[in-house]
C-alpha positions in Angstrom: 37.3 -33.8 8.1 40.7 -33.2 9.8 41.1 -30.2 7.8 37.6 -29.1 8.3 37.9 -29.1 11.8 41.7 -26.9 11.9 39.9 -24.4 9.6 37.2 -23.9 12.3 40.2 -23.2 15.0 41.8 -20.8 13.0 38.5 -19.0 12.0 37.2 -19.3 16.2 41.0 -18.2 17.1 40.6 -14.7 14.4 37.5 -13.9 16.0 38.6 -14.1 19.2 41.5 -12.1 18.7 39.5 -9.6 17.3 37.0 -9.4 19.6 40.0 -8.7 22.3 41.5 -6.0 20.0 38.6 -4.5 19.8 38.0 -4.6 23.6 41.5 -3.3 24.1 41.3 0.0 22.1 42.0 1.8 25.5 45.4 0.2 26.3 46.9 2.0 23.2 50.7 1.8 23.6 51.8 5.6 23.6 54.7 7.1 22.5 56.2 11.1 21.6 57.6 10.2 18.4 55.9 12.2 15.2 54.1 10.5 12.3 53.2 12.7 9.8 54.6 15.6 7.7 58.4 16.2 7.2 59.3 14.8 10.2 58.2 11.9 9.6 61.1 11.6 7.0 63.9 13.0 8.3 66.1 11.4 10.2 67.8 13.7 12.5 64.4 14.9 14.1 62.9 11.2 14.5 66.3 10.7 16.7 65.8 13.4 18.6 62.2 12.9 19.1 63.3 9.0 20.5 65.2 10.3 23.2 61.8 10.9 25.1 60.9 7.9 26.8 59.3 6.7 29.9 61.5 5.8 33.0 61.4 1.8 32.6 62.0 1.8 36.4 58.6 3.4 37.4 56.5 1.4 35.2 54.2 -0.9 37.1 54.6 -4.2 37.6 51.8 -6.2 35.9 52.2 -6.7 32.3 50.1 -6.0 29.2 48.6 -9.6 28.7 48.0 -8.7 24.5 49.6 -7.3 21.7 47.2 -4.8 20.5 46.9 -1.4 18.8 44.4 0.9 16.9 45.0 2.2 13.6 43.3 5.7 14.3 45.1 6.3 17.6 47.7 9.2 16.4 50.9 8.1 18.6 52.1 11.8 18.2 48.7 13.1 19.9 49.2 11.0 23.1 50.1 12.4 26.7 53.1 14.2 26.6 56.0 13.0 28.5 59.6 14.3 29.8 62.4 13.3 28.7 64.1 10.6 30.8 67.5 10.6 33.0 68.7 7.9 30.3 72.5 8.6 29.2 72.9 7.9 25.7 75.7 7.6 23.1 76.8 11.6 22.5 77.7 12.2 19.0 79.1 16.0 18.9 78.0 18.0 15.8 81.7 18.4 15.0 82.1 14.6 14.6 78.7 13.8 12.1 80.9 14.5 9.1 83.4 12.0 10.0 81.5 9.0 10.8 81.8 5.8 8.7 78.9 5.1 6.2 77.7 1.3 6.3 75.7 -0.3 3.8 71.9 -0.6 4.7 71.9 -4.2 3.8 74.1 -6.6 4.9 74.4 -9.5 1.9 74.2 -13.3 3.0 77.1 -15.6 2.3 75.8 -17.4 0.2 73.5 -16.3 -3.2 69.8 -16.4 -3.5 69.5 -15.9 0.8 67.9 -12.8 2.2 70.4 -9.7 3.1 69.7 -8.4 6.5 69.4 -5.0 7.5 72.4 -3.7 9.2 72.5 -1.4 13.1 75.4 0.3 13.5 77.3 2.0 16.3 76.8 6.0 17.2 80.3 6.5 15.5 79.1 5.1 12.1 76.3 6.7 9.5 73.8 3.7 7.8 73.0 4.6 4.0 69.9 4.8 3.4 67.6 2.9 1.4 65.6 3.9 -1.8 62.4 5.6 -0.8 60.2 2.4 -1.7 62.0 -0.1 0.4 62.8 2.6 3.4 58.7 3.2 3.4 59.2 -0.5 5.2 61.6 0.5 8.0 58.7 0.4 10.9 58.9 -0.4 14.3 56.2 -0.8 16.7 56.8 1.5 20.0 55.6 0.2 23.0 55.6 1.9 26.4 58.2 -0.1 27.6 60.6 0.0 24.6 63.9 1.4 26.0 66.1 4.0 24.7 68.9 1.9 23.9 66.7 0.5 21.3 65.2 3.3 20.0 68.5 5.1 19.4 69.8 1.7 17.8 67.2 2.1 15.5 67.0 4.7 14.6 70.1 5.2 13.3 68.8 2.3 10.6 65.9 4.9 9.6 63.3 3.0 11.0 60.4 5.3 12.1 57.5 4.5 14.8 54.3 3.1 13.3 50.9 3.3 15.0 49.4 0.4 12.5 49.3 -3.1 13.8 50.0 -4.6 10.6 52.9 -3.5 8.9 55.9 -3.0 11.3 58.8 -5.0 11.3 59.9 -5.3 14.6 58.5 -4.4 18.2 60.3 -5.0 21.7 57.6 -4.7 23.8 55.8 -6.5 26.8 55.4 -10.5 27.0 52.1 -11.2 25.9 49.4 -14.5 26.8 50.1 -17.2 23.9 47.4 -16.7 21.5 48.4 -13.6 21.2 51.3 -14.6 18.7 48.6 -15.9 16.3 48.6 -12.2 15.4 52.2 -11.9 14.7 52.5 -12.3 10.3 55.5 -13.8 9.0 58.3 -10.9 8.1 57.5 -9.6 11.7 59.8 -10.4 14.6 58.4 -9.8 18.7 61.2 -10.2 21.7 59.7 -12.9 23.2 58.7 -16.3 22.6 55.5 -17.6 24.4 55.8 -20.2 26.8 59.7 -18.5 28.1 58.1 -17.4 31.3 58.7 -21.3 32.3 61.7 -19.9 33.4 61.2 -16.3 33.2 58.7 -17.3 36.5 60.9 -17.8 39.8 58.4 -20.8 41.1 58.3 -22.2 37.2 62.5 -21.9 36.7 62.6 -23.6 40.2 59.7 -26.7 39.6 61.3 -27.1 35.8 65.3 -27.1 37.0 64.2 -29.7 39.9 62.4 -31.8 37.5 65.6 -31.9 35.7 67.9 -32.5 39.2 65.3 -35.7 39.2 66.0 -37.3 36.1 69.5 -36.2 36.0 70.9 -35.5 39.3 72.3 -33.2 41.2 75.8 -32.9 39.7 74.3 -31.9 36.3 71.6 -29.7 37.5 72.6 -28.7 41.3 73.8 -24.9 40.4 70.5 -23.4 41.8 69.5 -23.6 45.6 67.1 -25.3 47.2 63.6 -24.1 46.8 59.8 -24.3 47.7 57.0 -23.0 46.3 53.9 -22.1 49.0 51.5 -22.8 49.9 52.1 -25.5 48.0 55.0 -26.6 49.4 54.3 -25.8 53.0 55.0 -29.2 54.6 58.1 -29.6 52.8 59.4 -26.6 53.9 58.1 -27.0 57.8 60.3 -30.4 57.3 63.3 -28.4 55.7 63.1 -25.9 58.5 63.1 -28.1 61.2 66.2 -29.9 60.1 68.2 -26.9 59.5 68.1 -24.9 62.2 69.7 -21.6 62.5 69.6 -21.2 58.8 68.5 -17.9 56.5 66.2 -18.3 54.1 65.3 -16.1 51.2 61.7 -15.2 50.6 60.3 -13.7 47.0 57.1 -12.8 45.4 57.0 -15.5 42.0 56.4 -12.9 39.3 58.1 -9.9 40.8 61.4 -8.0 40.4 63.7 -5.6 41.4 63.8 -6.7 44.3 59.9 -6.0 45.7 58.5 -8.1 48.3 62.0 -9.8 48.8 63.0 -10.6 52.4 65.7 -12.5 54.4 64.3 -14.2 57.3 65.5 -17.1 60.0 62.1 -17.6 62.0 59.0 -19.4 61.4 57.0 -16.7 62.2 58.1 -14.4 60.0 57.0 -16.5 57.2 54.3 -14.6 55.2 51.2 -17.1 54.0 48.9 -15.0 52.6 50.1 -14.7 49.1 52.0 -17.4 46.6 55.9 -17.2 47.6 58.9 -18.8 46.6 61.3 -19.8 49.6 64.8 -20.4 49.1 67.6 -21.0 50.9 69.8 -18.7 51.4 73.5 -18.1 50.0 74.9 -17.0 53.2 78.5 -17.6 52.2 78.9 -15.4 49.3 82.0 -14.7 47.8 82.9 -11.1 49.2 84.8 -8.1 47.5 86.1 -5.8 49.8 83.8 -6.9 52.4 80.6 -6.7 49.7 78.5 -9.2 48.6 77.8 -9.1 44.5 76.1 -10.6 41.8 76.3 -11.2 37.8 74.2 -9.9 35.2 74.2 -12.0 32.3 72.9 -11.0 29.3 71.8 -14.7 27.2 70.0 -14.6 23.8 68.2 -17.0 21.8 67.4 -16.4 18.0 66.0 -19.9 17.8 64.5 -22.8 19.6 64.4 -25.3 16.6 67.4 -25.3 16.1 68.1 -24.5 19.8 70.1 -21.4 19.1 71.9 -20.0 22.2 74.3 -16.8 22.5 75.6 -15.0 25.3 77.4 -11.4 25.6 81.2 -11.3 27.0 80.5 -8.7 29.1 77.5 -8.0 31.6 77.0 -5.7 34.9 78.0 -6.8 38.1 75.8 -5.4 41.1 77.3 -4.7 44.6 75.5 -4.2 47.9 76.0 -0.8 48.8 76.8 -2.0 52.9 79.3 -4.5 53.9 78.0 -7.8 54.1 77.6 -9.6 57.5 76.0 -12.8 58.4 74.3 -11.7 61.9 71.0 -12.5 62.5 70.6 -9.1 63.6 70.9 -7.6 59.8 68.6 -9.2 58.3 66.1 -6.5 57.7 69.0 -4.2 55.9 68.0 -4.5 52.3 71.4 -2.8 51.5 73.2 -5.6 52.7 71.4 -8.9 51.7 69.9 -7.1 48.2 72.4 -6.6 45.2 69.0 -4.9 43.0 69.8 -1.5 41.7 66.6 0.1 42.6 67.0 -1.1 45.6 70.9 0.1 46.9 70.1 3.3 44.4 68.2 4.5 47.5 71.5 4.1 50.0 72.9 7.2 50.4 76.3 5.5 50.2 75.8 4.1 47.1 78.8 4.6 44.8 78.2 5.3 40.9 80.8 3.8 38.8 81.2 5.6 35.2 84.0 3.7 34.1 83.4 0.0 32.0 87.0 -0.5 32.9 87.1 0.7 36.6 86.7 -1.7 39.5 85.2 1.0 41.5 81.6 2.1 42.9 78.6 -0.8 42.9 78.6 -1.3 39.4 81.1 -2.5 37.3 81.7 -4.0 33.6 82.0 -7.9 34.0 84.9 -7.7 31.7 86.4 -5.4 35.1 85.2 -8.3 37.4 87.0 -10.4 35.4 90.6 -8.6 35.5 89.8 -8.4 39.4 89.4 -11.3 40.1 92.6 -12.8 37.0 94.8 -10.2 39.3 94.1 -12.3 42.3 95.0 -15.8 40.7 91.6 -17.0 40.3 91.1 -18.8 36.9 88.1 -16.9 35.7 88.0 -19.1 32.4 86.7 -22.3 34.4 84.4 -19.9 36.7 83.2 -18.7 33.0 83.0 -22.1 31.7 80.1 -22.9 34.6 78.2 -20.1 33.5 77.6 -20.8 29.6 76.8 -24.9 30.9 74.2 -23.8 33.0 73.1 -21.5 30.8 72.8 -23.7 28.3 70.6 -26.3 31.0 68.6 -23.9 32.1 66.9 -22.7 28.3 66.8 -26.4 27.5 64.9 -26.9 30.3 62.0 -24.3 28.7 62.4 -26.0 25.5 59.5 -28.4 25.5 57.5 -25.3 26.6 58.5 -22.8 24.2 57.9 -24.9 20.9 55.0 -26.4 22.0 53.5 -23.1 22.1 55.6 -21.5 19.0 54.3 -24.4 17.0 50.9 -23.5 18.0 50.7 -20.1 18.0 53.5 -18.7 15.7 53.0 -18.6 12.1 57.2 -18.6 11.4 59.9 -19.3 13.1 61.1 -16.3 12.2 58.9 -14.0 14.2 60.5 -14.9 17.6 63.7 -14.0 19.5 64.3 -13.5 23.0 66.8 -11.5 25.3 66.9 -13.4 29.0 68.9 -12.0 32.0 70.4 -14.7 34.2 71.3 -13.2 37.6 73.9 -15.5 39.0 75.8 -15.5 42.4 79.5 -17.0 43.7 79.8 -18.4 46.4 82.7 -18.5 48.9 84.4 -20.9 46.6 83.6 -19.3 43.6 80.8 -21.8 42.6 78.7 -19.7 40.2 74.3 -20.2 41.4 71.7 -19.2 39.2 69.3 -16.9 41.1 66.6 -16.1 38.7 66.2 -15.4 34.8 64.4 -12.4 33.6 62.3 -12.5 30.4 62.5 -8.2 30.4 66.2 -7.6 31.5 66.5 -3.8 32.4 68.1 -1.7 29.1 67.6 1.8 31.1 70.8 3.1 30.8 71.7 6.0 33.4 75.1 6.0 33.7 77.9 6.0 30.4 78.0 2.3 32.3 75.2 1.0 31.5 75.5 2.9 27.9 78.6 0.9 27.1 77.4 -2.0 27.7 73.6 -2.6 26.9 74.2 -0.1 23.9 76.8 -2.5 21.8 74.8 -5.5 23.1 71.9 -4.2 21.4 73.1 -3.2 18.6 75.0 -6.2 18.1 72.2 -8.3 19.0 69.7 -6.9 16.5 72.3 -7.6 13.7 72.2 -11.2 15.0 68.4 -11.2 14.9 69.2 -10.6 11.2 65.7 -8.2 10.1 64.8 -9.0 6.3 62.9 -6.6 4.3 59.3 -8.2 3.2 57.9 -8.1 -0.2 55.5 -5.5 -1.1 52.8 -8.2 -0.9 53.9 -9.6 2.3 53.3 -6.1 4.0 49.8 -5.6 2.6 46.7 -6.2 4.8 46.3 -10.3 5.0 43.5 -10.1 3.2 45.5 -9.7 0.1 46.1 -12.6 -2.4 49.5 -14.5 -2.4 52.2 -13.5 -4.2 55.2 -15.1 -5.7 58.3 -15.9 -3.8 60.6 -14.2 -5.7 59.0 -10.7 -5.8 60.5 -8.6 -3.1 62.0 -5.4 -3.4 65.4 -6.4 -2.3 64.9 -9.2 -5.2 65.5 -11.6 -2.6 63.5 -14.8 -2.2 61.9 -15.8 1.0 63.0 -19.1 2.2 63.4 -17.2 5.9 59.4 -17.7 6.4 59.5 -21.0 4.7 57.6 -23.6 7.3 56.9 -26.9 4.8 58.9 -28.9 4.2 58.7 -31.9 1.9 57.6 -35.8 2.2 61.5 -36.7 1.7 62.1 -34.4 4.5 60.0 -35.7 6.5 61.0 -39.4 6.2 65.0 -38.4 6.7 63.8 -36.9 10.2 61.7 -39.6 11.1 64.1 -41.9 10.8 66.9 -40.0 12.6 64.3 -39.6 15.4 63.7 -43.1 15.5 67.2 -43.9 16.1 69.2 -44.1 19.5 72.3 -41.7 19.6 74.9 -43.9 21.3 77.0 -44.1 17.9 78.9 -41.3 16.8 79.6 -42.7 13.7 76.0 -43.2 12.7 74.6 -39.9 13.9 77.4 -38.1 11.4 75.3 -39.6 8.6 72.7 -36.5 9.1 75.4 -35.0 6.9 75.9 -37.7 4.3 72.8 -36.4 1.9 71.4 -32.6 3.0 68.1 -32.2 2.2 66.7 -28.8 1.0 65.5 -27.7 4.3 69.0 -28.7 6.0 71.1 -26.6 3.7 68.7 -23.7 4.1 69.1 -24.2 8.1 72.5 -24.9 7.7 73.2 -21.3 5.5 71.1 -19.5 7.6 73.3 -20.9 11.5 76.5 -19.5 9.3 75.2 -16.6 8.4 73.8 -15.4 11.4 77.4 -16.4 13.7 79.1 -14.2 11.5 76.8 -11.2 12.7 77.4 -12.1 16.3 79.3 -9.1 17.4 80.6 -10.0 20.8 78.0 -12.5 21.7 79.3 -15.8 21.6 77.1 -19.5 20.4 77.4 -21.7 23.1 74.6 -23.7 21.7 74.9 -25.1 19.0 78.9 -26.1 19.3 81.4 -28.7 18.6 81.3 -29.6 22.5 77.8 -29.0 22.3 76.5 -33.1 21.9 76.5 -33.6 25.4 73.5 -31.6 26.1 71.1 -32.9 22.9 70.7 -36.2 26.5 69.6 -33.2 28.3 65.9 -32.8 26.2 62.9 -33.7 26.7 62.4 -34.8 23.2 65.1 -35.2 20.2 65.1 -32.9 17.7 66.0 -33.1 14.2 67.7 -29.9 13.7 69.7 -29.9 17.1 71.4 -33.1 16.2 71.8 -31.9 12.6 73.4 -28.6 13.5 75.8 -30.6 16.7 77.2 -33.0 13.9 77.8 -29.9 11.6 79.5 -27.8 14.5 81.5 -31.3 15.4 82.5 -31.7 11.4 83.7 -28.1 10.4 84.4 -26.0 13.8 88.2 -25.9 12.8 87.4 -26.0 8.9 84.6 -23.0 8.8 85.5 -22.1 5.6 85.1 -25.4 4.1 81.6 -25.7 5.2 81.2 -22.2 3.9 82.3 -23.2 0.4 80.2 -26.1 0.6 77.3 -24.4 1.3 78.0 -21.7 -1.3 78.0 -24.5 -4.1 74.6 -25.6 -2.6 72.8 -22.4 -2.8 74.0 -21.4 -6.0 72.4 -24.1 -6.9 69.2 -23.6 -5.2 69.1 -26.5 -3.2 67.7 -24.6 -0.5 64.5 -23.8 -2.0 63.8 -27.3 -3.5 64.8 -26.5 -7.2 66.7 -30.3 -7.3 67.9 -31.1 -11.1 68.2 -34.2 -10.3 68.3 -36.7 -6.9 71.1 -35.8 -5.1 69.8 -34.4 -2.0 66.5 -36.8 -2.5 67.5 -38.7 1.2 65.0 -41.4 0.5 66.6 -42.6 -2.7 70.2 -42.3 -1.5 70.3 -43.5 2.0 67.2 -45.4 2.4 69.1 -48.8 1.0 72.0 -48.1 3.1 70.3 -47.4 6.4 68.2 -50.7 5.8 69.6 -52.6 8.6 68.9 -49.7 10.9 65.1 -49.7 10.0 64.9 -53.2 10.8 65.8 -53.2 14.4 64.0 -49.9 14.8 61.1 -50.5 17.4 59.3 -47.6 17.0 55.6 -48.2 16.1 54.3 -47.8 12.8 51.9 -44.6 12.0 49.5 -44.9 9.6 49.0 -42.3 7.0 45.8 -41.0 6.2 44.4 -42.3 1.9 44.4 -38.3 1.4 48.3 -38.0 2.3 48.6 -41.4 0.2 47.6 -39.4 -2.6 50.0 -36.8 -2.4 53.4 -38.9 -2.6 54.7 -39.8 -6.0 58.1 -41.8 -5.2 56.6 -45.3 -4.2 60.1 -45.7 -1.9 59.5 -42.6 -0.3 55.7 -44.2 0.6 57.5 -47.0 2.0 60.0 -45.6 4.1 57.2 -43.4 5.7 55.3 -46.3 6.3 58.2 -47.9 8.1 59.1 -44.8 10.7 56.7 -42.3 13.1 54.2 -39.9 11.2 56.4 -37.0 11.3 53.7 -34.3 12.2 52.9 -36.8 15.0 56.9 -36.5 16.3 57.0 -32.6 15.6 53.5 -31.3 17.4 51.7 -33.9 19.8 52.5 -34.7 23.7 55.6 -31.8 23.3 53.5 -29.9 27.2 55.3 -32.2 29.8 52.5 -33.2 32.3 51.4 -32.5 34.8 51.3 -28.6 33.1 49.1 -28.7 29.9 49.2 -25.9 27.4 45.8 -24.0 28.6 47.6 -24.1 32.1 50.5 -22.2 30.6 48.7 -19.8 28.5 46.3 -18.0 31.7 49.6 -18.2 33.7 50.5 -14.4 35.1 54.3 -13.2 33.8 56.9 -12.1 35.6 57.2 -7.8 35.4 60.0 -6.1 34.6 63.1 -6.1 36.1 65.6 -3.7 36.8 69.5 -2.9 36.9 
């Protein structure tokens, strides 16, 4: 009956989506680049034709709410468009000879995983595949895809698409949740639904509070103090009232770069008509000469089970273009209060800075900042040190969120990644405040600046995002029948889309979930038997930090425990992946080898010989005791899921601990804010740098 009733879902959830595609086929994403003929296959004119993009600046603000296209639209045929003002990475005709061929593929660690394909820099030339797999390379273009992408991938040979069903990779708009359902496994979107709990200023500020309540302030006090009308109107009138003389900072929720932002200090000039969030005001920044700044930080997540977490060592840092003064009186100067771009762009004293090691102009290279401010004795290490933490607090605080949704709307794991950019502020004593996080950081890149900068951390985040070439039958039209798991082109097997994972597996988790982590020494057990999935999870965390470029993990790491308090739920793989960092962080190559013996043997894709990693027969004895004083309640299995386990212990053990799909998929949407509530929610636009 169970499965009756899930089958109905998914067929009422198909329909639907088709129905919207089909209501959509006006919204076509358009784009100059050429499908058909010669060009189509050479290289050197699909580069040239990917220059031509639209100014991400002057798109509008609302978002496309799905991810749709139509097979007969011919992307080539659409409105013409100039070529934007972006810079990009020169490569001088002189200079194509010499530049360093890479392999298309870049092989896993460890045999029988996936290769990934490899993005290179503008100095370096990418091989190119044999003409069946490079008929794969596809991207899907979206009016909002940047140049910094395009040329990035370009130089891999992929080439625009105009079908909805075959790309590989897109880096588009956010979309509404259901709209993932559409997403098939070997494909990989820049988002993952549900981030726009922090993406949203009034959703970052109501999640990062609810955390300051449970935890307090001196864990979670690194954003300012903030209300959300009309909601919060009362609170506010109180707030007011007993800070008098203060500035407050009001902003549109789901705006950016800088629109509808104002500074005021009088009751009256509080707008009521719309929803606003009201903060208060930073009106001590830390100064250079005489200019108030911020920091872009540029934060990525491959994964958010495992919790995954990387951020780039450099970023932009964003000057107001007029010396900063507290008076009352200049309030209304945008130039002064307002670090955004677009916004001191328009200043006619505004200062480009060309130069990514200059400290010059109202831009700079946060790797400049960073010698500044080491020149002037400041210990930029410990100011650094702040940032990743509350980095790492703020995503964990969208985590119940985002896998509620992924596990309802995603088909694999696989298909999500996400690039987030925190804006943080010092203060006069250097006290880094998160301001806002942006779920569509700005990549236009106008200056050899912002080249230098967004251009490696694209590049080296899509080699982190680690892109696998499908199978032949994984790219045909879902209609198609199943194929077998070893049949891909690349002769590679796909344990990447892999979501199942066995009764055993299930059991090991349970109990580990069951379990309270005050004991070191019992949580390192995890590592005592892996099961298959954990070595596949395990191979998969190596592999990808040794494609991470100048990004740094901050989460998972072998400091990293301390956080796993910080969630809303335990998760399996986050306390799996914590005891691994805190095992092997000065012994990498040790766990390397040890994971190379494992997948040579195949223990990652559940070939076992015999019952080594079998956790039920080798650990359920010895963990005995703990099962006893477990208190968690018993979940009774269903006589059809009886049926299925042959390994009577195993049947016992999972009689003893929580149903594990229970533990994995129900009551993951905190309340008050249920799933529907967080699928109709509007998304923040765009930002800009």
């Amino acid at each position: 009956m169970r499965s009756a009733l899930l089958l109905f879902f998914v067929m009422i959830s198909a329909i639907h989506l088709t129905k919207e595609e089909s209501c959509q086929a006006s919204q076509m994403d358009t784009s100059p680049m050429t499908l058909n003929g010669e060009e189509e296959d050479n290289p050197e004119i699909q580069r040239q034709e990917m220059l031509l993009d639209v100014d991400e600046e002057e798109l509008p603000d609302q978002l496309e709410n799905d991810f749709s296209d139509d097979d007969d639209c011919d992307v080539s045929s659409t409105t013409s468009m100039a070529a934007s003002s972006n810079v990009e990475e020169p490569i001088s005709a002189d200079v194509e000879g010499d530049l360093v061929e890479r392999p298309a593929l870049v092989s896993s660690l460890f045999p029988h995983m996936s290769p990934t394909l490899y993005f290179s820099t503008a100095n370096e030339r990418v091989e190119l595949l044999p003409a069946e797999q490079r008929k794969l390379l596809k991207w899907k273009i979206t009016t909002v895809t940047p140049n910094v992408v395009k040329n990035t991938i370009s130089r891999s040979h992929f080439k625009a698409t105009k079908k909805s069903h075959d790309w590989l990779g897109c880096w588009g708009h956010h979309m509404k949740s259901p709209g993932f359902n559409a997403i098939r496994e070997f494909q990989k979107l820049n988002h993952f639904p549900g981030s726009f709990q922090i993406g949203r200023k009034d959703r970052l500020w109501r999640n990062l509070s609810k955390m300051q309540a449970r935890f307090g302030k001196r864990e979670f006090g690194f954003f300012p103090r903030s209300f959300i009308l009309p909601q919060d109107i009362k609170l506010l009138r109180k707030a007011w009232e007993d800070g008098c003389k203060q500035k407050w900072i009001v902003k549109p929720p789901a705006s950016a770069r800088g629109i509808g932002i104002q500074v005021i200090h009088k009751w009256s000039q509080m707008p009521r008509k719309r929803p606003l969030l009201v903060q208060k005001y930073l009106h001590k920044p830390y100064l250079i000469s005489g200019n108030k700044f911020d920091l872009r930080i540029y934060v990525y997540v491959t994964s958010y089970d495992p919790l995954r977490v990387y951020i780039f060592n450099d970023g932009l840092v964003r000057f107001a273009s007029c010396k900063y003064s507290p008076s009352m009186k200049t309030l209304n100067n945008k130039f002064m209060h307002l670090t955004n771009y677009s916004v001191n762009k328009k200043n006619s004293e505004y200062q480009s800075n060309s130069d990514d090691k200059a400290c010059q102009g109202h831009k700079w290279a946060l790797k400049a900042l960073w010698q500044y401010l080491g020149s002037q004795g400041i210990n930029t290490t410990l100011i650094w040190e702040k940032i990743k933490d509350m980095v790492i607090k703020t995503i964990i605080a969208s985590d119940p969120y985002v896998n509620s949704l992924v596990k309802m709307h995603v088909r694999s794991a696989y298909s999500c990644h996400e690039l987030f950019g925190f804006d943080i502020m010092l203060d006069e004593n250097l006290k880094p405040w998160v301001l806002e996080v942006n779920i569509s950081p700005s990549l236009h890149s106008n200056t050899p600046l912002d080249v230098s900068i967004k251009g490696q951390m694209i590049r080296d985040l899509l080699n982190l995002a680690g892109f696998v070439l499908p199978s032949r039958e994984d790219n045909e039209p879902s209609s198609s029948s199943a194929s077998s798991s070893t049949s891909s082109l690349c002769g590679v097997v796909r344990e990447r889309w892999r979501s199942d994972i066995s009764t055993d597996e299930k059991v090991k988790r349970a109990f580990y979930l069951s379990q309270r982590f005050g004991d070191q020494e019992f949580c390192a057990t995890i590592l005592d038997v892996l099961t298959p999935d954990d070595v596949r999870v395990l191979a998969e965390s190596e592999d990808e930090l040794t494609r991470k470029g100048d990004f740094e993990r901050v989460f998972p790491s072998h400091v990293s425990s301390r956080y796993l308090r910080f969630f809303e739920q335990p998760r399996y793989l986050n306390i799996l992946l914590n005891q691994w960092e805190q095992k092997y962080w000065l012994s990498r190559s040790k766990a390397i080898n040890l994971l190379r013996d494992l997948c040579e043997k195949r223990v990652h894709l559940g070939n076992l010989a015999d019952s080594v990693h079998h956790w039920s027969s080798k650990s359920y004895h010895g963990h005995r005791s703990q099962l006893s004083r477990s208190s968690v309640m018993v979940s009774q299995r269903s006589d059809a899921e009886d049926e299925d386990l042959s390994d009577r212990e195993v049947q016992s053990v999972t009689m003893s601990l929580p149903d594990m799909s229970l533990l994995s998929t129900v009551s993951l949407s905190p309340s008050p804010t249920s799933s529907s509530s967080l699928v109709s929610d509007s998304l923040p636009s765009h930002d800009d740098l």
